[in-house]
N, C-alpha and C positions, 0 to 999 in steps of 0.2 A: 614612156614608150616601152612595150614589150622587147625583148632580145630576142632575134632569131635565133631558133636551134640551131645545133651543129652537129651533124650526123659522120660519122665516121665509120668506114666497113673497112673491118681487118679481120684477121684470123686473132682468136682471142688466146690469150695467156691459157694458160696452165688451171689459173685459178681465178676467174673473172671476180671484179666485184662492181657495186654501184649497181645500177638496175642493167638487166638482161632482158635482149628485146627474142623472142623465139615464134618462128612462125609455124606453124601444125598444121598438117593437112586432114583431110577428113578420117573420124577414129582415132585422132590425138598421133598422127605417124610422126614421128620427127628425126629430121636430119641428121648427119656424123656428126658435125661440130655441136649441136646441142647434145648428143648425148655422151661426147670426149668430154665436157665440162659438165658432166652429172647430174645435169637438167631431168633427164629421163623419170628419174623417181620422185621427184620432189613435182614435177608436172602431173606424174600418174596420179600421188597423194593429193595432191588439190584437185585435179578434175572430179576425182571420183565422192568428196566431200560436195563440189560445187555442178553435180551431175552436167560438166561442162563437156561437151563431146568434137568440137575445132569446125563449128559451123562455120559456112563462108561469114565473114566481118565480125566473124566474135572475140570478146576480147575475156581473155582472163586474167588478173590482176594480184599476186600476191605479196606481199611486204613482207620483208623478212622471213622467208621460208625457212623452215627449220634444217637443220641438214645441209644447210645451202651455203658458201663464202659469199653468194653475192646481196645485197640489200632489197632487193625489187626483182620478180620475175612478173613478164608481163608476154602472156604468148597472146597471141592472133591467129585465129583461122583462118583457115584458105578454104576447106572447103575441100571439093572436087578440083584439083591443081589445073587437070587438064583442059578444065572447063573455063576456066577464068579468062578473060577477055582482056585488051590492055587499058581499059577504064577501069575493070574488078583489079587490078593490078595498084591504079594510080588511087582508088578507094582504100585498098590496103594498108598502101603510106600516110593516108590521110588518119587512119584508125591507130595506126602506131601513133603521127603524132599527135593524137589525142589523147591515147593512154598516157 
């Protein structure tokens, strides 16, 4: 039998490691806490290789980003934030945990 995940929300260390889950709004915008842990350029450099642009439900997935302490970036769009509905919400958690 499969193991349930187990999701945890905290403010992250200094220097994350193991996979980083990052969510992007529409035109790749991201957060303070992604870009305190130096997400920011290591996101820009994959998107713009994987002309990925933070459609609503898109996932981007990279392994061992170069530049990166953490082992896994996996961001998700959102999209138009303001637009999202609270099923596009519950869709979102569904997409992380798929990635």
């Amino acid at each position: 039998m499969t193991q349930l995940a187990t999701i945890v929300f905290a403010k992250p260390p200094r220097k994350p490691t193991g996979t980083v889950v990052i969510l992007a709004g529409e035109g790749i915008k991201l957060g303070a806490l992604a870009k305190d842990i130096g997400a920011e350029a290591v996101v820009a450099k994959v998107a713009a290789v994987s002309d990925y642009k933070a459609k609503a439900m898109s996932v981007l997935d990279a392994l061992a980003p170069r530049g990166a302490d953490f082992d896994r970036l996996v961001v998700v769009g959102t999209g138009k934030t303001k637009e999202l509905t609270e099923y596009d919400w519950l869709r979102l958690g569904g997409d992380v945990a798929g990635a």
